[in-house]
C-alpha positions in Angstrom: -82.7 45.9 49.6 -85.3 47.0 51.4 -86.3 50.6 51.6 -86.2 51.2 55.3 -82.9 52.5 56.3 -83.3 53.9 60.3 -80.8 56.3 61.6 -79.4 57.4 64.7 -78.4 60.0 66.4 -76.7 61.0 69.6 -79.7 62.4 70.9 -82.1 59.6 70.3 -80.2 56.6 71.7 -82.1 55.1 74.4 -82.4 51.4 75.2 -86.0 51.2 75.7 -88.2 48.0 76.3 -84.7 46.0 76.2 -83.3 47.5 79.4 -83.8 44.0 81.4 -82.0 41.9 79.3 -78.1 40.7 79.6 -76.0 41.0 77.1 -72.7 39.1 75.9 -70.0 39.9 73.7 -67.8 37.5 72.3 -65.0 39.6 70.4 -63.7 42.9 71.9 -61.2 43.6 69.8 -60.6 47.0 67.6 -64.1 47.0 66.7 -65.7 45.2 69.8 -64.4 47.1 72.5 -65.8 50.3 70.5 -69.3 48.3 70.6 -68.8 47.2 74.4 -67.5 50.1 75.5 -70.8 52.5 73.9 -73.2 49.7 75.0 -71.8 50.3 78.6 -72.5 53.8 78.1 -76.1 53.4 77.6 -76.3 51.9 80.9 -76.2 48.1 79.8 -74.7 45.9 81.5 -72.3 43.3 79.7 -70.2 40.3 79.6 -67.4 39.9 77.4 -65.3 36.3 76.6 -62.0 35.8 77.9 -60.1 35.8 74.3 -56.2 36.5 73.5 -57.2 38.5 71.0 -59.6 40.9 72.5 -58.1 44.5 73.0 -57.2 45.9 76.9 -60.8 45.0 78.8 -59.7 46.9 82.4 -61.9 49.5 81.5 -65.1 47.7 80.4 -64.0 45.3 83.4 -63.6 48.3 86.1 -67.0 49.7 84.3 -68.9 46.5 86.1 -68.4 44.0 82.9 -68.2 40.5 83.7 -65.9 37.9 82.4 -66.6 34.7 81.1 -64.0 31.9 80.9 -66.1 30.0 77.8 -68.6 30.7 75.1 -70.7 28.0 76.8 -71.1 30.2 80.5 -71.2 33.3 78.4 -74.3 31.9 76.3 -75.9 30.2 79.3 -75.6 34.0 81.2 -77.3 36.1 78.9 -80.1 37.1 76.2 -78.9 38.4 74.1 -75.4 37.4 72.3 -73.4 39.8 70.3 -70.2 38.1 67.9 -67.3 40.4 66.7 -65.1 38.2 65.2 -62.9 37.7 62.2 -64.8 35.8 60.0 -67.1 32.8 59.0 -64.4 30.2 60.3 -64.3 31.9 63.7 -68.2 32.6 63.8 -69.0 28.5 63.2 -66.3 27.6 65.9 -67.7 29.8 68.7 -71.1 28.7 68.2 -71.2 25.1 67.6 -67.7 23.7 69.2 -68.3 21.6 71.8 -67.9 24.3 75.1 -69.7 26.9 72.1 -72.7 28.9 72.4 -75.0 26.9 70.6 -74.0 24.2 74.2 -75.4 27.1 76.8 -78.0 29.1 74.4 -80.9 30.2 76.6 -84.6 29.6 75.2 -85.6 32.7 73.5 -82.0 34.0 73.0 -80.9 36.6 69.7 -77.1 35.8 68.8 -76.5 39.0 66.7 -73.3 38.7 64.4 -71.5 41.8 63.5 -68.5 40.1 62.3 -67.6 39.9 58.1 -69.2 36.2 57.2 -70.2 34.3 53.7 -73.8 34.3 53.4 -74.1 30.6 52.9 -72.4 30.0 55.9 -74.7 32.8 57.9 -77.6 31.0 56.3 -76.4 27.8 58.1 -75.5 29.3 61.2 -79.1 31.4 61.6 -80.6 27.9 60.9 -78.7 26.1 63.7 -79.1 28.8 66.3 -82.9 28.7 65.3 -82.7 24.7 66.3 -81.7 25.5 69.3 -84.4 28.1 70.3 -82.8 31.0 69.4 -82.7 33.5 66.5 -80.2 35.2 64.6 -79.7 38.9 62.9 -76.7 39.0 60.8 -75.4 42.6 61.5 -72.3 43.6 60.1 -70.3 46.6 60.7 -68.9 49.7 58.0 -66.3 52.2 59.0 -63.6 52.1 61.2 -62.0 52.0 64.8 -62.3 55.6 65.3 -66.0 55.7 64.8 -66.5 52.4 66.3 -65.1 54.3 69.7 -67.4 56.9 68.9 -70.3 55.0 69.0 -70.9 56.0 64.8 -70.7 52.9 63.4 -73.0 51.5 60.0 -75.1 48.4 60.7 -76.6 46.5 57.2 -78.9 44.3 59.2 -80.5 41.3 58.2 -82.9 38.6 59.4 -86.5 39.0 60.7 -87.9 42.3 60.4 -89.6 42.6 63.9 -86.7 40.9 65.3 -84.7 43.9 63.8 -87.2 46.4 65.3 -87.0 44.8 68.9 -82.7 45.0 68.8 -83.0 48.6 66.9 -82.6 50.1 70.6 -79.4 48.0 70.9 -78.2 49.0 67.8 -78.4 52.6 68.4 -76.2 52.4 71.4 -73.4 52.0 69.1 -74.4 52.9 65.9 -74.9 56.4 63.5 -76.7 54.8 60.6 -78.4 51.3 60.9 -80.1 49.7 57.5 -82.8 46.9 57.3 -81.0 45.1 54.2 -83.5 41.5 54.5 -83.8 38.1 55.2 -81.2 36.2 56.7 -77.4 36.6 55.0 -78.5 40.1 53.3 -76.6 41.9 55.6 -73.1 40.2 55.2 -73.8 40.1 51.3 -74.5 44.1 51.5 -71.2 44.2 53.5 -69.0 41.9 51.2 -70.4 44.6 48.3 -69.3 47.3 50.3 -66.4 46.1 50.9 -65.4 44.8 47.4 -65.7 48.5 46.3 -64.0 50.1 49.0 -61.2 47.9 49.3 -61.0 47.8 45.4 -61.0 51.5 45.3 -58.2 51.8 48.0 -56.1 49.5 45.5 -56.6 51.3 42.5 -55.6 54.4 44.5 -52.3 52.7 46.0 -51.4 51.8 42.3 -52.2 55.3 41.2 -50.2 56.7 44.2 -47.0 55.1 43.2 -47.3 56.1 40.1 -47.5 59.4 40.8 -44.3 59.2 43.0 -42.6 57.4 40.1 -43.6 60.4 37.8 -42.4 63.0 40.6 -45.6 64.1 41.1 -46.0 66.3 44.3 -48.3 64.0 46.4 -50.1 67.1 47.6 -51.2 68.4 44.3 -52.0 64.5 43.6 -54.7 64.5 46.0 -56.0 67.9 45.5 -56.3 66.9 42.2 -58.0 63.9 42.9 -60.2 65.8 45.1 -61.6 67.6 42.6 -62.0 65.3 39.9 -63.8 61.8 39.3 -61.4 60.8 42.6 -63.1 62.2 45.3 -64.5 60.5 47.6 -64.1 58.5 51.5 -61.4 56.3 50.2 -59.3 59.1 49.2 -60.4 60.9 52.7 -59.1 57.8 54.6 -56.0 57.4 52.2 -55.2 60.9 52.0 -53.3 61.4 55.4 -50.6 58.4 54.6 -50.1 59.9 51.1 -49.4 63.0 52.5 -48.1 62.6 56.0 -47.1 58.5 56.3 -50.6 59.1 59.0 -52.5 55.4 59.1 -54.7 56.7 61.7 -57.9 57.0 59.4 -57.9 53.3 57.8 -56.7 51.4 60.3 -57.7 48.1 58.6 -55.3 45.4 57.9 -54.3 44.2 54.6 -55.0 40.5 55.9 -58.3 41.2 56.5 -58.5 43.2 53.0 -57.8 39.7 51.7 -60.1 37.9 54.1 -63.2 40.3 52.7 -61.8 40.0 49.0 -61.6 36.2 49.2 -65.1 36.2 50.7 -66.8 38.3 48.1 -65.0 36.2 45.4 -66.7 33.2 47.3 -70.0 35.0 47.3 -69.5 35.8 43.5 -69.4 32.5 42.4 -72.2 30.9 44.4 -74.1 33.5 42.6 -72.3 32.2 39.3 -70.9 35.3 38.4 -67.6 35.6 36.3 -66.3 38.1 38.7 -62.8 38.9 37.0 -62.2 42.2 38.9 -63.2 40.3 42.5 -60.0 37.9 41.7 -57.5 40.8 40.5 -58.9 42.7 43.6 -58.3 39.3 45.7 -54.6 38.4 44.3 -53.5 41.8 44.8 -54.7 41.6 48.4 -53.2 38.3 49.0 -49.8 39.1 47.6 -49.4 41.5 50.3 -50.0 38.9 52.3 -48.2 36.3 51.3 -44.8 38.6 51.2 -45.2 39.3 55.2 -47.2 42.1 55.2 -50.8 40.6 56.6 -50.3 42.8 59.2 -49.6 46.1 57.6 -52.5 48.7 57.3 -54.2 49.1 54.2 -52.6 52.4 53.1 -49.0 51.1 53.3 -50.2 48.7 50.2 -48.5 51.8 48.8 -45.3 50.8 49.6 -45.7 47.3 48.9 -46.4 48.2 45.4 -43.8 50.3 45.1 
C-alpha cells in the first residue's frame, strides 16, 4: 500500500475545482443516503436512481436531487458516477445491462465504486468503463451507518493516482479518513482484508460471548475484562452495547452481508492461491446464519444464533 494516506476534517472539506460537475448516485441505501445526503451538504448538486432498495429519498429529493428512472439517463446526465451497491454481481449489472451505465457514459466520465467488489471483477469493470471513455476509482467504504450520516466515513481508494487527487475534494464531502491504497482493485482487496478481520473478530467474540453466558459469567465484567486485556479494541466497542443492553445500534451490518464479504475474501484468497483455512471457517460460520433465516439479522445477534 502506498504511503499516502490523506485525511479529512470537518473544517477542511471544500469542493474545490470540481464544483461544475454533476454528480450521480446509484445506491442510496444505509450507506448511500449517508454519502448523498453529505455530498448535498457541500453544496453539490445530485441525482440519485429510482431503486426499491434505496432508503426514504424525500429528503435528498426536497433538497433539489433529481430522479432518474434508469442507469442509462442517470449516466447520460452526469460526470461523475458514484455506485453504492451490494456487491460485484450488482456493480456488473448496473454498468453493462443493456439500459446500464456503460449505454449513457459521457466522454470523460469517472464511475467511482464504493460498494464491497472482487478485485478481478473491479479489474474487469475499470477496463470496460475505460473502453467506453471513462475511468474508474474503486473506493470502498469502512465503518458504519452512523458515521456514514455523519459524513466520517473511511475510503481505501484505488486506481490512478491523479485521478484520485482530482475526486479527493469529493471524497472529503463524506469522508474522515481517505487512503490512496493503488492501482485499480487495491482498494476492494484492502477492504475484503479489513473486513476478513473485523468480521472474523466479531465471530470469535459471539462465540466467546456465549460462552461466557453458559459459564454464568456477568456480561458486564466480561467486557470490562475484555477491555482491559488482549480484547480491546472497535469490535468489542461496536459489540459491547448488545452484550450488555440487547443495543444493535453500533454494528448495524447484516449477517448476509457478513457472508457476502466472507465469501468474497475467500474468493480473493484463492486467486491469490492461498490455503486460507480460517477465511472458510470465518465464511461457513457466516453462511450458517444465513442459511437458518437469519440473513437479515444484525451481526451482534450472531450471539444468539450460536447460542
Amino acid at each position: 500500500m502506498a504511503d499516502v494516506p490523506v485525511s479529512s476534517s470537518a473544517t477542511d472539506r471544500q469542493v474545490g475545482d470540481m464544483a461544475d460537475k454533476k454528480i450521480g448516485i446509484v445506491g442510496v441505501g444505509l450507506m448511500g443516503q449517508g454519502i448523498a445526503t453529505n455530498i448535498q451538504r457541500n453544496g453539490r448538486k445530485i441525482s440519485v436512481l429510482d431503486h426499491p432498495g434505496n432508503q426514504d429519498i424525500g429528503k435528498l429529493v426536497e433538497n433539489g436531487a433529481q430522479v432518474f428512472k434508469s442507469a442509462q439517463e442517470l449516466a447520460q446526465e452526469n460526470e461523475i458516477i458514484i455506485l453504492c451497491v451490494t456487491g460485484s454481481p450488482e456493480v456488473e449489472a448496473v454498468l453493462t445491462s443493456e439500459n446500464g451505465i456503460l449505454s449513457g457514459l459521457v466522454a470523460g466520465a469517472t464511475v467511482i465504486d464504493c460498494s464491497t467488489a472482487i478485485p478481478s471483477s473491479t479489474v474487469k469493470m475499470a477496463q470496460l468503463v475505460d473502453d467506453a471513455g471513462g475511468s474508474f476509482l474503486d473506493a470502498p467504504m469502512t465503518r458504519t451507518p452512523k458515521e456514514a450520516a455523519e459524513g466520517r466515513l473511511n475510503l481505501i481508494v484505488g486506481g490512478e493516482r491523479a485521478l484520485f487527487d482530482e475526486m479527493l475534494p469529493l471524497f472529503r464531502c463524506f469522508a474522515e479518513n481517505i487512503v490512496y491504497a493503488g492501482e485499480t482493485g487495491s482498494g476492494h482487496a484492502l477492504k475484503l482484508l479489513h473486513n476478513f478481520v473485523s468480521l472474523g473478530n466479531s465471530a470469535v467474540l459471539a462465540e466467546a460471548a456465549v460462552a461466557a453466558r453458559r459459564a454464568g459469567i456477568d456480561p458486564a465484567i466480561f467486557v470490562e475484562v475484555l477491555n482491559k486485556g488482549g480484547g480491546r479494541g472497535v469490535v468489542l466497542d461496536r459489540m459491547a452495547p448488545y452484550v450488555l443492553d440487547g443495543d444493535l445500534e453500533s454494528f448495524r451490518f447484516s449477517l448476509a452481508n457478513g457472508a457476502k464479504d466472507t465469501g468474497y475474501y475467500q474468493e480473493m484468497s484463492q486467486d491469490l492461491a492461498l490455503n486460507g483455512v480460517l477465511a472458510e471457517a470465518v465464511y461457513r460460520l457466516y453462511q450458517q446464519q444465513v442459511d437458518d433465516g437469519g440473513g437479515a439479522k444484525y451481526v451482534p445477534e450472531m450471539i444468539e444464533q450460536i447460542d
